[in-house]
DOLUMNU-729557 format. One line per 5 residues: number of its first residue (from 0); their letters; for each residue x, y, z of N, C-alpha, C, O. Coordinates in steps of 0.001 Angstrom, whole numbers. Layout:
BEGIN
NUM = A = X/Y/Z/X/Y/Z/X/Y/Z/X/Y/Z | ...
***
This chain:
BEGIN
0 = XXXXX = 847/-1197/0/0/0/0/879/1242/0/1850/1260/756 | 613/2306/-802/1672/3621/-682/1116/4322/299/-43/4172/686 | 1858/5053/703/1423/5824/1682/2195/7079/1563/3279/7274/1015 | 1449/7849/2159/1516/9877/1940/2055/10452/3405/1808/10196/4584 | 2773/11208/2813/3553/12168/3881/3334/13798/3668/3465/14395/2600
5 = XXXXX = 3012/14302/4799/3294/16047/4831/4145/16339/4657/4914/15746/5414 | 4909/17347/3706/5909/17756/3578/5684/19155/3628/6717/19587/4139 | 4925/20124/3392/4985/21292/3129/3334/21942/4024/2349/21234/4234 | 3467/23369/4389/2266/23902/5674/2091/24960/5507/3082/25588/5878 | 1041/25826/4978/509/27403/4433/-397/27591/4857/-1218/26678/4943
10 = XXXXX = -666/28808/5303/-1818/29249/6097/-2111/30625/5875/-1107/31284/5606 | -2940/31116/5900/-3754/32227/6103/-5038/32265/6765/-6191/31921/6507 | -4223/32973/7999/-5379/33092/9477/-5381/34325/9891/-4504/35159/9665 | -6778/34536/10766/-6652/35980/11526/-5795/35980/12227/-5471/34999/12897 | -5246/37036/12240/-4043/37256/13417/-2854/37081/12961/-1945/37801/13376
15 = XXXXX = -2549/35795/11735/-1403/35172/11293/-1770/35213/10129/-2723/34456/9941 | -1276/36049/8775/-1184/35484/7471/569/34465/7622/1555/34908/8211 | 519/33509/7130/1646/32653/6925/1355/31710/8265/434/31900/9061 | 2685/30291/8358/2136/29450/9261/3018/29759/10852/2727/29363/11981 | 4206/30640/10370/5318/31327/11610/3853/31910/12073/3147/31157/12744
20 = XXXXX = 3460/32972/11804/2946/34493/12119/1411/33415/13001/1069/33749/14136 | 807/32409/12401/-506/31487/13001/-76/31285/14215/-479/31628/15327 | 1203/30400/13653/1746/29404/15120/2086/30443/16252/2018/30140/17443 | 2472/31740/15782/2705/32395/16875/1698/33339/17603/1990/34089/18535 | 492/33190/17046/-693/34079/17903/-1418/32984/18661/-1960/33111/19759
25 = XXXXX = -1343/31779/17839/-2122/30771/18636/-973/30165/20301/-1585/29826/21314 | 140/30142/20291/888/29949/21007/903/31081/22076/766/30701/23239 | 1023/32171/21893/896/33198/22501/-378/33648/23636/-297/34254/24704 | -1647/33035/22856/-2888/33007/23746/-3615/34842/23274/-4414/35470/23968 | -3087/35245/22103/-3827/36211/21692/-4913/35901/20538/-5088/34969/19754
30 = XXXXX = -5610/37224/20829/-7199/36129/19919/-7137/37852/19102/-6844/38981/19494 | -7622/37204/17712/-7834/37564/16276/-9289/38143/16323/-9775/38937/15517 | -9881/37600/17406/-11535/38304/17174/-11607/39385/17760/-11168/39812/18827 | -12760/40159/16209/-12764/41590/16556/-14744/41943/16016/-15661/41294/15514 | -14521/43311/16513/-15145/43805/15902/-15322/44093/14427/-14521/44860/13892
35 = XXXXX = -16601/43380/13503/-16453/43402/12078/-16220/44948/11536/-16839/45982/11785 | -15112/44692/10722/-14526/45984/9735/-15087/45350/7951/-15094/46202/7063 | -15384/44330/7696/-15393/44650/6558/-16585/45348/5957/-16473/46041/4946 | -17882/45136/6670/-19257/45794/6381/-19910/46255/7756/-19792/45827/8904 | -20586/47210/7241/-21542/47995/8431/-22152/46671/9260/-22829/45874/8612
40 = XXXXX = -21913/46421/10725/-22724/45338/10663/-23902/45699/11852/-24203/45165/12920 | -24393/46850/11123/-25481/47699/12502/-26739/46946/11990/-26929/47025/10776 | -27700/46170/12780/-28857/45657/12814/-28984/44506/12718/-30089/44035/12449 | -27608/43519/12961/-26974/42231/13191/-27362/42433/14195/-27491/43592/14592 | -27863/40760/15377/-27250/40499/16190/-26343/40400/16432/-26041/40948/17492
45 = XXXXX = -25340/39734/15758/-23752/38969/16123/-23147/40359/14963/-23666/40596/13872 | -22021/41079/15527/-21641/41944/14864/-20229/42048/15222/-19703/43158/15307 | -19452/40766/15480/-18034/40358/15438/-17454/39194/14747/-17944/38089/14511 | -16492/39609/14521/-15847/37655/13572/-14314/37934/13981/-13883/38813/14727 | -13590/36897/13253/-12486/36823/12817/-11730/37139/12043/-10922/36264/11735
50 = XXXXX = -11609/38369/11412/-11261/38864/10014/-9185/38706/9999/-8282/39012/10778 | -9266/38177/8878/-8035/37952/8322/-7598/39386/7846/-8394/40195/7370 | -6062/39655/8046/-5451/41414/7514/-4544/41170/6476/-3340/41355/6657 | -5109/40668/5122/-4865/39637/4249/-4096/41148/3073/-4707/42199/2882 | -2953/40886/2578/-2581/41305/1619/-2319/40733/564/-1338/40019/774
55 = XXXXX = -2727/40631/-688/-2938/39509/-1944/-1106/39655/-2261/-290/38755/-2061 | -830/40928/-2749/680/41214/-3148/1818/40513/-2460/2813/39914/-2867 | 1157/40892/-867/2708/40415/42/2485/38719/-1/3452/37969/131 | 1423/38326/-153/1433/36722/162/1612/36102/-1397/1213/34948/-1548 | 2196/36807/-2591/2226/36320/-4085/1625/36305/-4796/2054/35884/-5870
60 = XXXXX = 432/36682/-4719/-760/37005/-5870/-692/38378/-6993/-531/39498/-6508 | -781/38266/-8014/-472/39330/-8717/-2045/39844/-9026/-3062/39212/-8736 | -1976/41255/-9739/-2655/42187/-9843/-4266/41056/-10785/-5445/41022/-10433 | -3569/40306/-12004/-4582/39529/-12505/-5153/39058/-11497/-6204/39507/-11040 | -4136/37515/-10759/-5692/36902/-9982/-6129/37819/-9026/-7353/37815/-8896
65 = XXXXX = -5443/38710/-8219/-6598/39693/-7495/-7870/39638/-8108/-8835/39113/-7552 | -7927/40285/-9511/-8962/40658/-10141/-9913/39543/-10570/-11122/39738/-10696 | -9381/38487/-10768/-10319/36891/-11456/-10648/36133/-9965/-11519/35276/-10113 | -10126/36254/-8477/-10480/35055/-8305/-11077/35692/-7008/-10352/36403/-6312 | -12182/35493/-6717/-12902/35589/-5396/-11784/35302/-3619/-11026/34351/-3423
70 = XXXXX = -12030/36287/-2780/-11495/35785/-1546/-10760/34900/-1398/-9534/34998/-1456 | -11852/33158/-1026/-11408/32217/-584/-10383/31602/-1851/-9801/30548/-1599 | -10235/32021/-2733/-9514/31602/-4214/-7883/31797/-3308/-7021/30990/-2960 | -8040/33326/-3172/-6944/34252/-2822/-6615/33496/-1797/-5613/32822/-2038 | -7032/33350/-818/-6292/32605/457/-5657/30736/0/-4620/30149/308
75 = XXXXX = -6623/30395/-667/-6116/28887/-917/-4909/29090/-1938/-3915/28369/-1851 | -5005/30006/-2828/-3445/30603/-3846/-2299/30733/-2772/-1181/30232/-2898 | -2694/31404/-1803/-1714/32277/-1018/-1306/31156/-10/-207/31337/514 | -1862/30236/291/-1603/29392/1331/-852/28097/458/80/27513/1012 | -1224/27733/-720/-297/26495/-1185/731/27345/-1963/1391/26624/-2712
80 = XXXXX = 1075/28637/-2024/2543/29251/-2273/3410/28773/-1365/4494/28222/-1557 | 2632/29126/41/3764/28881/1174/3942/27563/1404/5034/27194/1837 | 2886/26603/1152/3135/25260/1335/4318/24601/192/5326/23921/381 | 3677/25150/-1065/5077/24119/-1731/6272/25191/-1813/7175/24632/-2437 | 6615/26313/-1502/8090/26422/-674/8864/26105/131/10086/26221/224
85 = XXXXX = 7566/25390/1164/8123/25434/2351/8513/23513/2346/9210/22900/3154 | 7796/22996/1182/8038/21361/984/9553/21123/233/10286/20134/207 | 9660/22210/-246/11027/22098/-921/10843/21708/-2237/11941/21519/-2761 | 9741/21469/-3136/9740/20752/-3982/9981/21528/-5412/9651/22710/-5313 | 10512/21141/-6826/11378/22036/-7826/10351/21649/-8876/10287/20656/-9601
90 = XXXXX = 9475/22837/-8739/8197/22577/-9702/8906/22311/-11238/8485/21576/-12132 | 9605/22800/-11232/9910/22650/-12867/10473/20993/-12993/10665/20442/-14077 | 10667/20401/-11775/11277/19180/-12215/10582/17777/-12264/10880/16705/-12791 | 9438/18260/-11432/8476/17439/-11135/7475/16881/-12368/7387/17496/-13431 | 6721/15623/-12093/5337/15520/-13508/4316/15949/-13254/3522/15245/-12631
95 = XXXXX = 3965/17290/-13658/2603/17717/-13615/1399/16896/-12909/711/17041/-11898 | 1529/15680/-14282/153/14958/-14363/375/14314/-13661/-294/13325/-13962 | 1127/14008/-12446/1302/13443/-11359/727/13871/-9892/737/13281/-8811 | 195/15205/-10323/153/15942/-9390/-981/16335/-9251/-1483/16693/-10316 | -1912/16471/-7981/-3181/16710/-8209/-3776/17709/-6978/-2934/18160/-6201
100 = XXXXX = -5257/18085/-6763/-5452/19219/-5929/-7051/18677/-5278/-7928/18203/-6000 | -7159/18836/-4037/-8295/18376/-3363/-8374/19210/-2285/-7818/19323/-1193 | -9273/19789/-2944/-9340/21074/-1476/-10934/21170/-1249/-11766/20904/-2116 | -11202/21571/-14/-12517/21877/870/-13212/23083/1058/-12562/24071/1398 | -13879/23130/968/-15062/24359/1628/-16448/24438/1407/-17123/24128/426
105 = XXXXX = -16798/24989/2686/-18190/24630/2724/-19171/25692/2403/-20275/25321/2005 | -18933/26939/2515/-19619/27927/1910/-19246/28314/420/-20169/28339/-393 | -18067/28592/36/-17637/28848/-1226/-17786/30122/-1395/-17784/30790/-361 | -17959/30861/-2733/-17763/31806/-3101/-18724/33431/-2932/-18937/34389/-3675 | -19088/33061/-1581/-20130/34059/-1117/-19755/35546/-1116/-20676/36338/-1318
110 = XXXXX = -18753/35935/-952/-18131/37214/-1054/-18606/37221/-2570/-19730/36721/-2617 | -18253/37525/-3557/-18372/37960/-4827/-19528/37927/-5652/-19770/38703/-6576 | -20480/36634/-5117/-21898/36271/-5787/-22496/37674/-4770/-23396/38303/-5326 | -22183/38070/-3707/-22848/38798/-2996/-23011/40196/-3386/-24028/40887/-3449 | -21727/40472/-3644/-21236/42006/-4216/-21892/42249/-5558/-22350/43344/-5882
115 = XXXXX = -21914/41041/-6410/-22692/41199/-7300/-24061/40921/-7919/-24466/41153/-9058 | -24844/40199/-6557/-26531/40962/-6376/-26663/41476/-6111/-27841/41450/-5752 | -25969/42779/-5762/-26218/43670/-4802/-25828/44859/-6104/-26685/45699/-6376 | -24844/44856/-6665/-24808/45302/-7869/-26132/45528/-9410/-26623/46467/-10038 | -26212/44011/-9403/-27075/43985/-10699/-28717/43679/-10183/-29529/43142/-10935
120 = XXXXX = -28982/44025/-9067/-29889/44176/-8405/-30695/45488/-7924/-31896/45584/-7670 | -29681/46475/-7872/-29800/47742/-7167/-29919/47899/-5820/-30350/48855/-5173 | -29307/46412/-5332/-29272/46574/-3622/-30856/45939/-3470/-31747/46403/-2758 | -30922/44885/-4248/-32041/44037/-4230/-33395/44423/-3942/-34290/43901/-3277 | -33290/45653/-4732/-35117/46288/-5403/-35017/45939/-6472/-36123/46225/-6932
125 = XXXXX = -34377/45438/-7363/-34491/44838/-8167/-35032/43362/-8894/-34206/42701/-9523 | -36326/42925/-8786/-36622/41658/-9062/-35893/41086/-10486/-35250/40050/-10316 | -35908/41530/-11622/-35225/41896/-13081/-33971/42384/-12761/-33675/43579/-12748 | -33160/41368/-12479/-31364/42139/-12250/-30863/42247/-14115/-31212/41545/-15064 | -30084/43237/-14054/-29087/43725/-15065/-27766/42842/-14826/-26959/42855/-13896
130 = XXXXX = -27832/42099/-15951/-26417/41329/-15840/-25244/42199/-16243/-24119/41813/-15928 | -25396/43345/-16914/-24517/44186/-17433/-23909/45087/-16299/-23045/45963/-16350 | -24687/44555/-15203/-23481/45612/-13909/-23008/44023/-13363/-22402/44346/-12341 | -22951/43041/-13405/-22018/42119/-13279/-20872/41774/-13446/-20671/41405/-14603 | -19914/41722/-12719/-18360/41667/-12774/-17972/40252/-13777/-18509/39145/-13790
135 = XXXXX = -16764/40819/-14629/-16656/40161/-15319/-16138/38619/-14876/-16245/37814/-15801 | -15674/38149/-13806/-15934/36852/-13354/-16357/36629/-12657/-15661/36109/-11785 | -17910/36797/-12350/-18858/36122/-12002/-19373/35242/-11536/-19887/35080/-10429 | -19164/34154/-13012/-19191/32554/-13618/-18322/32094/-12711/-18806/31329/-11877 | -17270/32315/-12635/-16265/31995/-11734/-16258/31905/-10467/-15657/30985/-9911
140 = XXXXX = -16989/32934/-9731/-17547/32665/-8512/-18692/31938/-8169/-18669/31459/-7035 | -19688/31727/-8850/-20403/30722/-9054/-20156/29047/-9083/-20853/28288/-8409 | -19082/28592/-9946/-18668/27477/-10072/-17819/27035/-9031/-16698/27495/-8815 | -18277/26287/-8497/-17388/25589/-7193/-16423/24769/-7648/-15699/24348/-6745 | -16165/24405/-8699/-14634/23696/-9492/-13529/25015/-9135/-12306/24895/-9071
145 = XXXXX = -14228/26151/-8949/-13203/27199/-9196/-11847/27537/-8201/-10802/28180/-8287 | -12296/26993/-7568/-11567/26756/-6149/-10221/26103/-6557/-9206/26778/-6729 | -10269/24444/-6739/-9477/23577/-7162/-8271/23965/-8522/-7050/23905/-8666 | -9735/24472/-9531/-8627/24342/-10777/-8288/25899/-10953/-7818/26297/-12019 | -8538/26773/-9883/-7651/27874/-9649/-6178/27738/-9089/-5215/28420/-9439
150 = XXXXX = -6194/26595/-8033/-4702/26018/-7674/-3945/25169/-8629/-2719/25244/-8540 | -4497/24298/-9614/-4511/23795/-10225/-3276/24661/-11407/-2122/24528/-11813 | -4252/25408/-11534/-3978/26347/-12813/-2265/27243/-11766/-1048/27059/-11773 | -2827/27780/-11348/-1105/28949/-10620/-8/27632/-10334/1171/27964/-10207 | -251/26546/-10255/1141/25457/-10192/736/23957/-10983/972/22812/-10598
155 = XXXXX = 134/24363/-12060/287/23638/-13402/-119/21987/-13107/-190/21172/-14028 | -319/21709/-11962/-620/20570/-11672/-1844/19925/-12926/-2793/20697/-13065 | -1883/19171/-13445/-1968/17856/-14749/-3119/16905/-13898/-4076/16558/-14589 | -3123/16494/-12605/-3705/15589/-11960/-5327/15722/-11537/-5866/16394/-12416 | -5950/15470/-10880/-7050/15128/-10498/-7314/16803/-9634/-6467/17159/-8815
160 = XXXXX = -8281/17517/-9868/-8839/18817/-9499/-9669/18567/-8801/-10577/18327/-9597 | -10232/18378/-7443/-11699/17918/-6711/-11490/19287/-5638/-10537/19812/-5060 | -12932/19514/-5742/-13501/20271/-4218/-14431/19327/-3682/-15324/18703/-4256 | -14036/19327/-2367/-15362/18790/-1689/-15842/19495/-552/-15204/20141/280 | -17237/19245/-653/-17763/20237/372/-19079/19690/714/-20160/19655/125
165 = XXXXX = -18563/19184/2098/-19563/18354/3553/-19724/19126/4431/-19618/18648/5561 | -19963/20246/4347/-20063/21290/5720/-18640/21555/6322/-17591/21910/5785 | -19033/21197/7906/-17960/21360/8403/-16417/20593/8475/-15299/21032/8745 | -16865/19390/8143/-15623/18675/7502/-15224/18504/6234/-14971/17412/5726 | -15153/19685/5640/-14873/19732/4067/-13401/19706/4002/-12931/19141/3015
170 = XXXXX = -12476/20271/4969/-11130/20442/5048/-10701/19076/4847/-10154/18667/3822 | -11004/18311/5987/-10488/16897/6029/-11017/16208/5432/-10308/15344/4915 | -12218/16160/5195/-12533/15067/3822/-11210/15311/2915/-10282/14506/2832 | -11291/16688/2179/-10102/17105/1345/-8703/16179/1451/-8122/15392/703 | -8516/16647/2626/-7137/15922/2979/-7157/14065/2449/-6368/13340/1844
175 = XXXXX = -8468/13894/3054/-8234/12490/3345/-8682/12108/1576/-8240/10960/1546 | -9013/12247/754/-9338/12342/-264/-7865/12468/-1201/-7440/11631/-1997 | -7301/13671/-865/-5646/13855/-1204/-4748/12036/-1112/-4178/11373/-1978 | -5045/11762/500/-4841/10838/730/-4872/9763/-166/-3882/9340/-762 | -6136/9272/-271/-6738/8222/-871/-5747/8075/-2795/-5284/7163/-3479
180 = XXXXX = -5855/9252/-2878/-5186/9310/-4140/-3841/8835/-4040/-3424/8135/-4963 | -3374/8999/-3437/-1501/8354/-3477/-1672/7109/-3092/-850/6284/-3492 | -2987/6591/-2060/-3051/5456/-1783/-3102/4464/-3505/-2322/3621/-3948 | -4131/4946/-3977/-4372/4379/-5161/-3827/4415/-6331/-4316/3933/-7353 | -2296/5263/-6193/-1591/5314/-7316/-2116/6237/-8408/-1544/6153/-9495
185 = XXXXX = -3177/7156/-8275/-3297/8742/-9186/-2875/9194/-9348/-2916/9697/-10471 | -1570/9718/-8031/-1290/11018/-7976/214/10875/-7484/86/9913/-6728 | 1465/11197/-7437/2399/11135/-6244/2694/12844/-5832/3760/13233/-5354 | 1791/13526/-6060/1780/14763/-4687/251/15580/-4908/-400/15771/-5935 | 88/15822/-4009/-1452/16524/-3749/-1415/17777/-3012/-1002/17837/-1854
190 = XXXXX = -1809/18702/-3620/-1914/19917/-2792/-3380/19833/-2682/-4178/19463/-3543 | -3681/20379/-1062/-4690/19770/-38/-5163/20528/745/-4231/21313/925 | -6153/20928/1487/-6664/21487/2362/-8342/22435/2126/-9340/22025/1533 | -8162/23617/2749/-9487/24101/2962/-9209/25874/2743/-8162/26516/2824 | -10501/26277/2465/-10541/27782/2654/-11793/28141/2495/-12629/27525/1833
195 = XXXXX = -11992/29351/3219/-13365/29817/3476/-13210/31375/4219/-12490/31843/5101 | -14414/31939/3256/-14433/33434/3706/-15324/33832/4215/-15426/34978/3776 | -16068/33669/4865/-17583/34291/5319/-17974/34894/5948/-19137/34963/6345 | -17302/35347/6140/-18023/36899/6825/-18345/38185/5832/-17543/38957/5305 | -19427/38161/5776/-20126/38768/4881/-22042/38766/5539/-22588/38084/6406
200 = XXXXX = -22558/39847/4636/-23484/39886/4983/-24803/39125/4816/-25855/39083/5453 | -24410/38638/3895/-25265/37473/3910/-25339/36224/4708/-26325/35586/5078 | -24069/36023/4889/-23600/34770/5809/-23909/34645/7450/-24206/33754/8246 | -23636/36194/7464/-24020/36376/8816/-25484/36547/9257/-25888/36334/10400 | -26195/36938/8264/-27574/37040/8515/-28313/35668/8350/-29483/35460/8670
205 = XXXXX = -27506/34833/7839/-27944/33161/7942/-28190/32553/9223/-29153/31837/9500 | -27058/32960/10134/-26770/32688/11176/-27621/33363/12623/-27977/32817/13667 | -27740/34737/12149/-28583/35906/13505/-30228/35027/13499/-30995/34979/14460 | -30379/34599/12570/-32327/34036/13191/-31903/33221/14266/-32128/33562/15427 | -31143/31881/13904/-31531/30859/14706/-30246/31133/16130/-30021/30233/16939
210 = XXXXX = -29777/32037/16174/-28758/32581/17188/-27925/31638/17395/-27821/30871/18352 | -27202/31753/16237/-26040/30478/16437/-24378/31173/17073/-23467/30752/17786 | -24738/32655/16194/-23583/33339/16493/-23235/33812/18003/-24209/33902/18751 | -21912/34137/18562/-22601/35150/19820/-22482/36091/19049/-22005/36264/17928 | -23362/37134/20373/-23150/38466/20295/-23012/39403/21525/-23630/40354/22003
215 = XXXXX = -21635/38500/21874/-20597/39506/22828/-20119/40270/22085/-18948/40102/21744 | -20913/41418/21565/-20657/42498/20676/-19375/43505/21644/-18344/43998/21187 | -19895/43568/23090/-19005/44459/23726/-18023/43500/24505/-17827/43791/25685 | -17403/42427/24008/-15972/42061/24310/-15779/41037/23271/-15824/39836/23540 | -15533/41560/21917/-15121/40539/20915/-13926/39740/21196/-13943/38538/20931
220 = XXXXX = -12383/40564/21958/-11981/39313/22340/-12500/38397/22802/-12509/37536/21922 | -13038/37966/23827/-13620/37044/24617/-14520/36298/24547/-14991/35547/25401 | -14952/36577/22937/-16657/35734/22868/-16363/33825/22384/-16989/32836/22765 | -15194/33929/21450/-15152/33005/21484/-14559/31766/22226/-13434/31273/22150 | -15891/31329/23131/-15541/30256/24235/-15976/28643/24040/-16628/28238/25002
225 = XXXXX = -15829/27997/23362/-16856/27228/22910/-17037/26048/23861/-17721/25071/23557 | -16231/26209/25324/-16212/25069/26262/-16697/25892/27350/-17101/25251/28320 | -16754/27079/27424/-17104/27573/28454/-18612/27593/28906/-19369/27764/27950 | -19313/27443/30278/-20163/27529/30942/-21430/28668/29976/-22503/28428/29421 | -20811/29612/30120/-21976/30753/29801/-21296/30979/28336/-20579/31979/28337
230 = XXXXX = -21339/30369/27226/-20844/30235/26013/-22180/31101/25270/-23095/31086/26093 | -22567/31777/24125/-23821/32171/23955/-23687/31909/22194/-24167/32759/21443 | -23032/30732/21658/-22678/30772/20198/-21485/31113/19779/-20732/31792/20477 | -21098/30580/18307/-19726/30742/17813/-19073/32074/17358/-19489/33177/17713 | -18273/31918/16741/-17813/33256/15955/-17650/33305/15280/-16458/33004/15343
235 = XXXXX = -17962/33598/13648/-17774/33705/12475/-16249/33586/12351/-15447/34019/13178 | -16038/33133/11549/-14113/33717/11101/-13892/32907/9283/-14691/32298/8572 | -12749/33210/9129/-12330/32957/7908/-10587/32674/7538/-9694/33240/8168 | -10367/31820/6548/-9239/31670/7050/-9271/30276/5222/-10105/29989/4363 | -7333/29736/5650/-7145/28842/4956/-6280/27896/4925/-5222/28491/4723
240 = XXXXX = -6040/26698/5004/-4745/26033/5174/-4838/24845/4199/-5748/24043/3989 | -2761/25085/3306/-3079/23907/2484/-1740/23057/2983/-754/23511/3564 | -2007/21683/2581/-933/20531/3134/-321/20154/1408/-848/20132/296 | 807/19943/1853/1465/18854/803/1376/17986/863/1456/17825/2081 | 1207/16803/336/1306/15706/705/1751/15027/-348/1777/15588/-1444
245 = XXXXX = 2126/13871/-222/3530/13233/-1249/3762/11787/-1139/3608/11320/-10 | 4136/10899/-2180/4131/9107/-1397/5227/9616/-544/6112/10433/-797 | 5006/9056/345/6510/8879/1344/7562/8268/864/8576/8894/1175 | 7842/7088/87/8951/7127/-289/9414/8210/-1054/10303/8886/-537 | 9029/8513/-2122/9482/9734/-3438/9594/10960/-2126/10592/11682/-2152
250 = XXXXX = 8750/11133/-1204/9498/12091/192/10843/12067/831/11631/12977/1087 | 10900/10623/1040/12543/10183/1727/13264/10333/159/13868/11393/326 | 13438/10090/-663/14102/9919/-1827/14732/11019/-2039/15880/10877/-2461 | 14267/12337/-1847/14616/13429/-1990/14825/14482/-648/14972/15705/-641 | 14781/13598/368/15501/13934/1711/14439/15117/2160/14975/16004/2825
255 = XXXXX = 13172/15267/1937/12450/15959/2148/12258/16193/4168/12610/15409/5049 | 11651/17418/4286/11427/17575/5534/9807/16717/5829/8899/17021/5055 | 9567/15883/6717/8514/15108/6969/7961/15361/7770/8327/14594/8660 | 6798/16360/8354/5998/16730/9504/5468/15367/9917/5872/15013/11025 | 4626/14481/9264/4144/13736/9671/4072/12368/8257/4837/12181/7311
260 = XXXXX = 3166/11840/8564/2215/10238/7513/606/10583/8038/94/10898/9112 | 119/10331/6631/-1362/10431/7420/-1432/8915/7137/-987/8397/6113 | -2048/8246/8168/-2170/6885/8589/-3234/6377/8192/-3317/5196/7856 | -4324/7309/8175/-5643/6825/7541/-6439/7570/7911/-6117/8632/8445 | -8104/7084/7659/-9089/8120/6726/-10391/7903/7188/-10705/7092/6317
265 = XXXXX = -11099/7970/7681/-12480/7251/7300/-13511/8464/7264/-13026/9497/7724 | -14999/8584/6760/-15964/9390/6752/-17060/8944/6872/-17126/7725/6715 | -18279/9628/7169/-19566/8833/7329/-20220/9868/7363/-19726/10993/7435 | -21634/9561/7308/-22435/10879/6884/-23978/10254/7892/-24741/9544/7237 | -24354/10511/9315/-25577/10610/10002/-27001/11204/9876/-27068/12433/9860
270 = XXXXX = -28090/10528/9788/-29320/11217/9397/-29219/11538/11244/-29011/10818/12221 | -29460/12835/11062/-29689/13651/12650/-31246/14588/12758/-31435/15438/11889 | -31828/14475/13356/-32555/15077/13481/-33402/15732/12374/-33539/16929/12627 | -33876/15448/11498/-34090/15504/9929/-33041/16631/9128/-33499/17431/8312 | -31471/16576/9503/-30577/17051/8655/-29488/15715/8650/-29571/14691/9328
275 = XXXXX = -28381/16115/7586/-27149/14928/7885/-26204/15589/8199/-25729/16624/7729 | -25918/14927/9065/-24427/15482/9795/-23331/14750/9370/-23465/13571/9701 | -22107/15010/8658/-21247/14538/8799/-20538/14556/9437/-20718/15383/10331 | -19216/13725/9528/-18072/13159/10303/-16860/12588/9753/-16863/11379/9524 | -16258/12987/9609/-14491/12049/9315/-13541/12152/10433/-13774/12820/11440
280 = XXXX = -12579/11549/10257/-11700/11279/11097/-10192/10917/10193/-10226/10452/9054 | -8973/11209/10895/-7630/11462/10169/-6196/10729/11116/-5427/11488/11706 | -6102/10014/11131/-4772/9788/12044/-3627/10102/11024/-3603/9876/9814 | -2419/10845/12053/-1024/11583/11668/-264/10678/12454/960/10795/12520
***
């Protein structure tokens, strides 16, 4: 059986763009939650998140994909830059079609479909929207492939393009999916993981009916407690992380740095309460 190794770790988080700048707010015991800056969020209940202080330029994105690829695009670009630098691996030497991309998320491209009903809508008095105030990639935010064969496309990878998206375990399905592929001889490297942007106004107003969010509006540090006693709901946030992953031998072969082996995989999907809940699980 082949088996897959981490070699490479990218991130874009609140508090931390990169995985130094993560590891060191989460280590530290300082918290990223704030009061929302990206939209007015007066007549919300919950009117705090996690906002990422995301620069497209400094994390490698050029002026094009700024312009073509929605948010969560930008963070999953920006996060497998740092991952396959940080794997060591010599794109030019490698086989493309060897190489494949399985990444997660569960909301998708809500930032941009948003901006632009709100656009070709007139701020949604509009029943008859004007597609002609619609941004020219659109389509693109719409299509949930866009995710994948946006990474796909910035490091030429030839291999297998999948998004998957199970709710809250869309990340690790991803991974374990990445997995499965080296298991089965598809792929010998997978760029892997998750991204998601949601904080936005729509997203959040999904959330204020059934009061899922808090709204410790007046101590956004502190709201998010999710073990604590007087807990009153989560906190929006946004964020992205991608893994390398690689057969382990062709890893040792080339003296690669080895965080870990993912050992195995499993998923399952529960009828709960007339919704399905999923579940996976990952041993490192």
């Amino acid at each position: 059986m082949r088996r897959s190794a981490v070699t490479g770790v990218g991130v874009v988080a609140p508090g931390g763009v990169g995985r130094e700048a993560f590891w060191d707010e989460i280590t530290s015991g300082r918290t990223a939650t704030r009061n929302i800056t990206f939209f007015d969020p007066s007549g919300f209940r919950s009117q705090i998140a996690a906002e990422c202080d995301f620069d497209p330029a400094a994390a490698g994105l050029t002026a094009e994909d700024v312009a073509r690829m929605d948010r969560y695009v930008q963070f999953a670009v920006a996060s497998a830059l740092e991952a396959t630098a940080d794997s060591g691996l010599d794109l030019e030497r490698i086989d493309r079609e060897r190489m494949g991309v399985t990444l997660g998320s569960a909301v998708g491209g809500t930032t941009l479909l948003e901006i632009d009903y709100v656009a070709v809508s007139n701020t949604g008095q509009e029943w008859l929207v004007d597609p002609d105030k619609a941004s020219t990639f659109l389509y693109e935010a719409l299509v949930p492939s866009t995710l994948a064969s946006e990474v796909a496309r910035k490091f030429g990878a030839q291999g297998p393009a999948v998004v998957v998206s199970t709710g809250c375990t869309s990340g690790i399905d991803g991974i374990g999916y990445g997995h499965q592929l080296i298991q089965e001889g598809e792929a010998d490297i997978v760029i892997t993981g998750a991204s998601e942007t949601g904080i936005s106004p729509i997203s959040m107003a999904c959330f204020d009916p059934i009061k899922a969010t808090s709204h410790r509006n007046d101590d956004p540090e502190h709201a998010s407690r999710p073990f604590d006693r007087d807990r009153d709901g989560f906190v929006m946030g946004e964020g992205a992380a991608v893994l390398i992953l690689e057969e382990l031998e062709s890893a040792r072969a080339r003296d690669a740095h080895i965080y870990c082996e993912v050992a195995g995989f499993a998923s399952r999907g529960n009828a709960y309460t007339g919704s399905v809940k999923f579940g996976s699980s990952a041993r490192a």
